[in-house]
C-alpha positions in Angstrom: -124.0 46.2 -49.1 -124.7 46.7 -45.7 -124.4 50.2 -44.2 -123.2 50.3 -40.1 -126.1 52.1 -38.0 -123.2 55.3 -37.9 -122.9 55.9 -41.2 -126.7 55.3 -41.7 -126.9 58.4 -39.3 -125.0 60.9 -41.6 -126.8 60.0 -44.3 -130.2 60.5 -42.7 -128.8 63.8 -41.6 -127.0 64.8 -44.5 -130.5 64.0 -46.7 -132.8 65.3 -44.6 -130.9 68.7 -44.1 -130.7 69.0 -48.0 -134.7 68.2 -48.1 -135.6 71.0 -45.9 -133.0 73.3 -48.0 -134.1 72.4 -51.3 -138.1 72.6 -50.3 -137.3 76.4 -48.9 -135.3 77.2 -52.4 -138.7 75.4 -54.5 -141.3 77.2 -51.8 -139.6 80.5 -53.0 -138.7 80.0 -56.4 -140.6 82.2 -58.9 -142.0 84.8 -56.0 -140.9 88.4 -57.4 -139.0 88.8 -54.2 -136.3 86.6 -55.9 -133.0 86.6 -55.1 -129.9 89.5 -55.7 -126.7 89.5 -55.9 -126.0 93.4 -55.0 -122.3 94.7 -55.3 -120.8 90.6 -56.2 -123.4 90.9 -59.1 -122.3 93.6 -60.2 -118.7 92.9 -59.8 -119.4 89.6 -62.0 -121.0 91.0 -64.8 -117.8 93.3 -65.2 -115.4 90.6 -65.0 -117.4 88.8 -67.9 -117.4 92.5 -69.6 -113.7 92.5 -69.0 -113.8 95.7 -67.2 -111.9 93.2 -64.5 -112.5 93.3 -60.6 -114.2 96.9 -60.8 -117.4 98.8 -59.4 -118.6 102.3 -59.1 -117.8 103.0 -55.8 -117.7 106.2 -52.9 -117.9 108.1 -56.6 -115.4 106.3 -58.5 -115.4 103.6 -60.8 -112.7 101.2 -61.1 -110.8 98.3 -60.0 -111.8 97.0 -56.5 -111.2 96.0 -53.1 -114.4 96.4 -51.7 -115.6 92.9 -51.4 -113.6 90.3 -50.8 -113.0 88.0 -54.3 -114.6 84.7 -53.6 -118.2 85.4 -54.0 -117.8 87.8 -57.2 -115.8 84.9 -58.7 -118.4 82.1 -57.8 -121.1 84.5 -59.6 -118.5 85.2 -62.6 -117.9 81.5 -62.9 -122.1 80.4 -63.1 -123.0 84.0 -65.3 -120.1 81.9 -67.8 -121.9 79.0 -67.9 -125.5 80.0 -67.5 -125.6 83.5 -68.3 -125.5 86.7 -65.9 -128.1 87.1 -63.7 -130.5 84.9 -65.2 -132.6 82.6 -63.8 -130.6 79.4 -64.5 -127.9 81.0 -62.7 -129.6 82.2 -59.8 -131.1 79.0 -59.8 -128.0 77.1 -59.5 -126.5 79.4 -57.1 -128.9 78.3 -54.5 -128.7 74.4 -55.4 -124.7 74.8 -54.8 -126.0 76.7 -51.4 -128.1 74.3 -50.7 -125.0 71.8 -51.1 -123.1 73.7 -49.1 -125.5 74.2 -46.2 -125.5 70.3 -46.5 -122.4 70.0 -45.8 -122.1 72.7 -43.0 -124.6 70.5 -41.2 -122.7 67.6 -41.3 -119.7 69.4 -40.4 -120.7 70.9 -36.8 -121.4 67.1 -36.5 -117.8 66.3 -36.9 -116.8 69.0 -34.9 -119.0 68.4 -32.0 -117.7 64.4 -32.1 -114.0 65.8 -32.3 -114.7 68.3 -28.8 -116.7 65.5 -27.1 -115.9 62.4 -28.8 -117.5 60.2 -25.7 -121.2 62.3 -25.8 -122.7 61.5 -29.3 -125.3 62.9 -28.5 -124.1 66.5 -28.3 -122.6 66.5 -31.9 -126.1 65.2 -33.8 -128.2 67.4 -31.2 -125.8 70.2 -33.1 -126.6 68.8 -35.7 -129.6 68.5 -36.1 -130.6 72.1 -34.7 -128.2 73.2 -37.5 -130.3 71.4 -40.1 -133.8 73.2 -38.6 -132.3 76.6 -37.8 -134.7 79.0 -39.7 -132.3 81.5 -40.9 -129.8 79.0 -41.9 -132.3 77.5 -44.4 -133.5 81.0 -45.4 -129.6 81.9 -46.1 -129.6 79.5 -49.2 -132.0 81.4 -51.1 -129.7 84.3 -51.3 -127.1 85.4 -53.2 -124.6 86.5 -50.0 -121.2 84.8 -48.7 -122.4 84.0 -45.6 -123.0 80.2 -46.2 -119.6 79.7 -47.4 -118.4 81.9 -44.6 -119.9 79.1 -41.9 -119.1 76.7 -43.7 -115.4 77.4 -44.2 -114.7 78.6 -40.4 -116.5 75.8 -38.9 -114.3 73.0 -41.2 -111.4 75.1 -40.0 -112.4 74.3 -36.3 -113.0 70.9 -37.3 -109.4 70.6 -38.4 -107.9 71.9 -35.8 -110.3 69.8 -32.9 -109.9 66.7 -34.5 -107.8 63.5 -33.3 -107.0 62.6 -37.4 -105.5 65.8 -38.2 -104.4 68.1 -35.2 -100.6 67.6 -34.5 -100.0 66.3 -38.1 -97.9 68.1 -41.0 -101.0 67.2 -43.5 -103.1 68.9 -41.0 -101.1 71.7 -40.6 -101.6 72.0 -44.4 -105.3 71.4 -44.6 -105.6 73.9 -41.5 -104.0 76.6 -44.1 -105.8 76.3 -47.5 -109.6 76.1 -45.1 -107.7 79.3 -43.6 -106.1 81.2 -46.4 -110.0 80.0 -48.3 -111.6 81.6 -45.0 -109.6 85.2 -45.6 -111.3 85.2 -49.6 -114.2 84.4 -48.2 -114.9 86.6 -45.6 -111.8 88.5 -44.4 -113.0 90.0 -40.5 -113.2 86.3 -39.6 -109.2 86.4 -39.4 -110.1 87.4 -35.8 -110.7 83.5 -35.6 -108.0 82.6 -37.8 -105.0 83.1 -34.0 -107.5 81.2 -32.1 -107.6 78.5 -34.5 -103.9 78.4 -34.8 -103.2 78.5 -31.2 -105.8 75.6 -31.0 -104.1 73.4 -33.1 -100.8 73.8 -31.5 -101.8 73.4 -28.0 -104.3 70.7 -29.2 -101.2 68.5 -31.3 -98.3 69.2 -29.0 -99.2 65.6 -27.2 -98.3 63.8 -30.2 -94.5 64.7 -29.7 -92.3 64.0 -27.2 -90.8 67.8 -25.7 -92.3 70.5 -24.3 -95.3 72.9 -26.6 -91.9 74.5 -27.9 -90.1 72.3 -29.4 -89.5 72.2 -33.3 -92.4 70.1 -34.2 -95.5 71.5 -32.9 -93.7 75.0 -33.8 -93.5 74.3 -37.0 -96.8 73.1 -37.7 -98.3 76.2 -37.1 -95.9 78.0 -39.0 -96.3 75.9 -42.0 -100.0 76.6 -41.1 -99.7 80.2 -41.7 -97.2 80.0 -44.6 -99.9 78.2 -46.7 -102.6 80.7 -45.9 -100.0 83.6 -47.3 -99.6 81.5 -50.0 -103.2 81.2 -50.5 -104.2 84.8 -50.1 -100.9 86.2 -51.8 -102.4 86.1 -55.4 -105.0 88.5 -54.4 -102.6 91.4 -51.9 -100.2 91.0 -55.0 -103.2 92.1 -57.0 -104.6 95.1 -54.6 -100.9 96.1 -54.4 -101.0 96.8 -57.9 -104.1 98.3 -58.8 -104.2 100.5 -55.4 -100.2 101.4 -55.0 -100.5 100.4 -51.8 -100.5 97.3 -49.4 -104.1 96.1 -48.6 -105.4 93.0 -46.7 -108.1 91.5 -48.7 -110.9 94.4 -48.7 -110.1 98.0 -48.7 -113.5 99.0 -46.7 -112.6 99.4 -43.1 -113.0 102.9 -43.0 -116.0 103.0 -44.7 -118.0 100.4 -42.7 -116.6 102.4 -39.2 -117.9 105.6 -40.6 -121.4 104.0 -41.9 -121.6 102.6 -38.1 -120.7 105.7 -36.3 -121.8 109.3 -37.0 -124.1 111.4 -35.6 -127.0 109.9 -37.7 -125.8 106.5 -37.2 -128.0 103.8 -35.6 -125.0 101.1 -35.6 -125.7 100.0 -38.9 -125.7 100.6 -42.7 -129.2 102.0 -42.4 -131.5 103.8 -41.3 -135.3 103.4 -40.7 -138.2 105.2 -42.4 -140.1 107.1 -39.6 -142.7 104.5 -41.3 -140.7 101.5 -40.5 -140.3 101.9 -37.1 -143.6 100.8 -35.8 -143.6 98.1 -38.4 -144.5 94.6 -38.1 -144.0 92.2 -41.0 -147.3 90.3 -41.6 -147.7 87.6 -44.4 -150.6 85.0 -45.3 -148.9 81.9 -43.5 -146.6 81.0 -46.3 -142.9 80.6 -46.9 -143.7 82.5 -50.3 -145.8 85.3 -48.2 -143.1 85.7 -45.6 -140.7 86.2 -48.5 -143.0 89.3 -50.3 -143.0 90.5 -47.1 -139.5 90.6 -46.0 -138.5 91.8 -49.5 -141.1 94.8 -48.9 -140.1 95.5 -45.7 -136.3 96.0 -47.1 -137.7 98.8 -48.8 -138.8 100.5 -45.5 -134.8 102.0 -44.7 -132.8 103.8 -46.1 -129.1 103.3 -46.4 -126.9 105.9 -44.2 -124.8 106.7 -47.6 -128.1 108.0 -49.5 -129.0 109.6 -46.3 -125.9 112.2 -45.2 -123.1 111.7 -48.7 -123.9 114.5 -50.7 -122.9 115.0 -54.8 -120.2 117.8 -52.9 -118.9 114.8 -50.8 -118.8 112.5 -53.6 -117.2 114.9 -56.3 -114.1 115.4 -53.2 -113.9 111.3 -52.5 -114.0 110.8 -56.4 -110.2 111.9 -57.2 -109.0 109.5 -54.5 -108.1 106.4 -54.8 -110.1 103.2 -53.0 -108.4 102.7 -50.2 -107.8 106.7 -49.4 -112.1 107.3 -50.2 -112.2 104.6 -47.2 -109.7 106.8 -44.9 -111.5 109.6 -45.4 -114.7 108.5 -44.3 -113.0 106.1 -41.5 -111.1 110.1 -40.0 -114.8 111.1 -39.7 -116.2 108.0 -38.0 -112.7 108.7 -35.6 -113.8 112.5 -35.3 -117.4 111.9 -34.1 -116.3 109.0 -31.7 -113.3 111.7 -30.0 -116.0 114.6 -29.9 -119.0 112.5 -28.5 -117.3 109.3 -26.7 -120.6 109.6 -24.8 -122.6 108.6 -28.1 -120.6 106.2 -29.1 -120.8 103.6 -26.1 -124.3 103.9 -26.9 -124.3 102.6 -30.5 -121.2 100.1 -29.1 -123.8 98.9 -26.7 -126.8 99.1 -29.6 -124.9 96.6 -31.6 -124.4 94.6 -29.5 -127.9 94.2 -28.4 -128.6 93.8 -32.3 -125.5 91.3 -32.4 -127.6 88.9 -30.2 -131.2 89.5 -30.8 -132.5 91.6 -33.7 -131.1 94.8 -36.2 -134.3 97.0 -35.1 -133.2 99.0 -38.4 -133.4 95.8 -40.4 -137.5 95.5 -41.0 -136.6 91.8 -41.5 -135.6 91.3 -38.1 -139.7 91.8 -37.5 -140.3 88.3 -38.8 -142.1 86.8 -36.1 -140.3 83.2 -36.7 -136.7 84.8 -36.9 -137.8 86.6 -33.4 -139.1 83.7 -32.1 -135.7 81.3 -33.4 -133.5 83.7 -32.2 -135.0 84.4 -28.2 -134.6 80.5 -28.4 -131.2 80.3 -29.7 -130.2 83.1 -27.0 -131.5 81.4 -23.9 -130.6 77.6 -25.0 -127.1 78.4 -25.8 -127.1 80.2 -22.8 -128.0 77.7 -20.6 -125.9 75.3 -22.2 -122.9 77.5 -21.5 -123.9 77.2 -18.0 -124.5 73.6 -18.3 -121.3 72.9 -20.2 -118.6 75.6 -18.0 -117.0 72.9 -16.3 -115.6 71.6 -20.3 -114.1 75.3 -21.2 -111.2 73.0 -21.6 -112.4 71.3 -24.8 -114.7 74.2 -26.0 -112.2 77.5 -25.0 -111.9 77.8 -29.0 -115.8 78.5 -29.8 -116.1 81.0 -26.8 -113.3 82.9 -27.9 -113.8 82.9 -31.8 -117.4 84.2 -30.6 -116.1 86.7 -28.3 -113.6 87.9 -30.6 -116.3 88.5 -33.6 -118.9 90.1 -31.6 -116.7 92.1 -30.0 -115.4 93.8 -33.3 -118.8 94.1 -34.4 -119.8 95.6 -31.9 -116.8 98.5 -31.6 -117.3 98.9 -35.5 -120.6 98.1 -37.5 -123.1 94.7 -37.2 -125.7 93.1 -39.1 -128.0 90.1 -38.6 -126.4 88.0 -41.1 -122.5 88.8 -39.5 -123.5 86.5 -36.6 -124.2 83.9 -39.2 -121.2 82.2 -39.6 -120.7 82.1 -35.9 -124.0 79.8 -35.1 -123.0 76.5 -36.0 -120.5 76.6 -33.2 -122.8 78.3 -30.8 -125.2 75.2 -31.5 -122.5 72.7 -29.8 -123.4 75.0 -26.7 -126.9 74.9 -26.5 -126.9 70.9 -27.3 -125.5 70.4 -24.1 -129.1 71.8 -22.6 -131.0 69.5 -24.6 -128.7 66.4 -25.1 -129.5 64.6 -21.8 -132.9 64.4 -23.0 -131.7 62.5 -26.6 -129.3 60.5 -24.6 -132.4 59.3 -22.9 -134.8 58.9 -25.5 -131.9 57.2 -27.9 -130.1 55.4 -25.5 -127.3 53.9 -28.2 -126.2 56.8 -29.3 -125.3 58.4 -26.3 -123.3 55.5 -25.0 -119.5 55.9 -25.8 -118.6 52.1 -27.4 -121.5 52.9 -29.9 -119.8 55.3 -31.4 -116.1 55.0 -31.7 -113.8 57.4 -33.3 -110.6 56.3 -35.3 -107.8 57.3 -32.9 -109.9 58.0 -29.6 -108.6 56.2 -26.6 -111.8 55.6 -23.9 -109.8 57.0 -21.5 -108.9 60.4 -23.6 -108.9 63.4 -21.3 -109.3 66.5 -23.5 -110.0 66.8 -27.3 -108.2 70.6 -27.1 -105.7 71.3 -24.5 -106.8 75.1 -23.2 -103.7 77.6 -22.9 -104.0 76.7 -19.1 -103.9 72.8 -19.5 -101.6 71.3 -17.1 -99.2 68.2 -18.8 -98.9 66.3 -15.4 -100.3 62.9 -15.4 -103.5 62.1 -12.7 -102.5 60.6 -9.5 -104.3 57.6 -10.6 -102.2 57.0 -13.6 -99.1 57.5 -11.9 -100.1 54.9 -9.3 -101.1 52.3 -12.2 -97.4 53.4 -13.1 -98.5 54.9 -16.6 
């Protein structure tokens, strides 16, 4: 059977991304810096106990809302089959990563066609930098949400960009699950989840006759949020119940703003060893060397709770219930900001530095090849923003999902691996610095007829209509009498 030079391209890409995924999962396997699965762990082997959705936690034990429920249940699901914590299930944890990191690939692929379906180029430069980005193929090996949370946000995007589905009812539906999905996954990215929305009606409303606000494009994006309820409502039913009060997905809010904002605070969950500070990670050359030494520089901080909750402050949180333990601490993080406002636009403005470059109380961010990927990412993306400012029109949805994020993270609390989920759109940006150079080396695929997408007119103006886009036709269709 013969296979068409475009579909010969995602399979390339889809095969060579899972390569380079499976070799980093093999070049690590067996190192004694294997992988953890911290609080989901934990939360798993209770489940299989049938203690249920519980932890110790803020010096209680019980049922809880600290992490969201998709990861715990993923672990639950593999400690079944394979046994808890062992090392077939650890084992097949990563492959599934490593499947879904495939597939992420491949995604920002289809988005970037769906944003810029008549510059090829732009969605397998993305692509492709996807497939190679360091910490993406590092983010397999461990046991953390974060690949699913990419994965899940930049589908989502996908949807809603993308000439097959946006301004369809079975759109509006697929738009819902990948949101309600995204909320179980990682709940702060429902700062993305009115952008998306607002996306997908302004991005449809051309496939109905009437104005943005008539029935149709309306009700699209209401069904859209009525199956995300539906999706989530299992699990607020469930937090409802066990906490006697209403809360959204995860009950740690107040927690995370207090661990980000004290007076010992450096705008994280830790804090570094007087011995970490000067640190530098150094490793003989190999992935399984950089490993050791990233998993013995974790051991060089110390985590703000060990550091200023004392056995008094956990004997007064313990009588409370989950969600009040996380008020209590969230009233101090609200004290210290109203008695030193001063203090706090400095962490606000150290997070944000650590938001784009590096957690200088993370010793992993001392890797001198997550350093090194990350300047680059920075100053490419940049420049491709600068390149690409004239198309805010089709891209308006990536800047403000980004701007949205890092802006709560950096009021609140941030960590390397919350920009995660992010990067795969940020990579559509930089492409468009380096894309003129594939479309000159690989002529074909840059040209628009090689390429075609179902339902893509040549003469299509804007994959995503921005909130500003004006519905009059150009004075050159109106002569042509179109």
């Amino acid at each position: 059977m013969k296979v068409s030079r475009k579909t010969a391209g995602w399979i390339a890409l889809g095969c060579f991304a899972l390569a380079l995924r499976l070799g980093v999962v093999v070049a690590l396997w067996g190192d004694h810096a294997g992988p953890l699965a911290y609080e989901h762990g934990r939360i798993a082997e209770n489940l299989l106990a049938g203690r249920g959705f519980t932890i110790s936690y803020l010096g209680g034990e019980g049922p809880t809302s600290q992490q969201a429920p998709f990861y715990p249940f993923f672990l639950a699901a593999l400690y079944a089959v394979f046994g808890a914590g062992n090392t077939a299930s650890l084992l097949v944890a990563q492959l599934l990563q490593c499947l879904a990191g495939t597939t992420l690939v491949l995604a920002v692929v289809w988005l970037g066609k769906s944003l810029v379906p008549e510059r090829p180029a732009i969605a397998w430069t993305a692509g492709l930098a996807a497939a190679v980005f360091p910490s993406h193929l590092y983010m397999v090996t461990h046991l953390q949400v974060v690949t699913w949370a990419a994965l899940a946000l930049t589908l989502l995007l996908g949807v809603v960009a993308s000439p097959r589905w946006r301004g369809t009812w079975q759109g509006a539906v697929l738009a819902g699950v990948l949101s309600g999905a995204l909320l179980l996954i990682e709940p702060i990215l429902a700062l993305a989840l009115p952008i998306c929305a607002l996306a997908f009606w302004l991005g449809g409303s051309g496939k109905d006759e009437g104005s943005l606000w008539g029935r149709r494009p309306l009700g699209r994006v209401v069904l859209m949020a009525v199956v995300a309820t539906a999706i989530i409502a299992p699990w607020t039913s469930r937090n409802c119940l066990v906490h006697g009060e209403f809360v959204f997905i995860k009950s740690s809010f107040g927690y995370a703003l207090w661990q980000g904002n004290n007076s010992a605070s450096w705008g994280t969950d830790k804090i570094p060893k007087p011995s970490a500070e000067p640190m530098r990670v150094a490793h003989d050359g190999t992935l399984a060397g950089m490993n050791r030494a990233l998993w013995e520089a974790r051991h060089e901080t110390l985590y703000i709770d060990d550091v200023l909750l004392t056995e008094a402050d956990y004997a007064r949180l313990a009588p409370l219930s989950e969600p009040e333990r996380s008020r209590a601490l969230g009233c101090r993080a609200w004290e210290f900001i109203r008695r030193d406002p001063a203090a706090y636009r400095q962490l606000c403005l150290k997070r944000l530095r650590y938001f784009l470059l590096f957690d200088e109380t993370n010793p992993k961010a001392s890797n001198r090849l997550y350093r090194l990927a990350t300047v680059a990412w920075l100053v490419i993306a940049g420049v491709g923003l600068l390149v690409s400012r004239s198309q805010w029109r089709r891209l308006w949805p990536t800047y403000a999902i980004f701007a949205a994020v890092t802006l709560f993270h950096t009021l609140v609390i941030v960590s390397a691996r919350f920009r995660i989920p992010l990067e795969p759109m940020t990579f559509l940006w930089a492409a468009w610095a380096v894309a003129p150079m594939a479309e000159r080396l690989f002529i074909p695929i840059s040209h628009p007829a090689a390429d075609p997408l179902p339902g893509i007119a040549s003469d299509s103006g804007h994959a995503l209509r921005g909130p500003h886009f004006s519905g009059r036709k150009s004075s050159a269709s109106r002569r042509a009498g179109k």
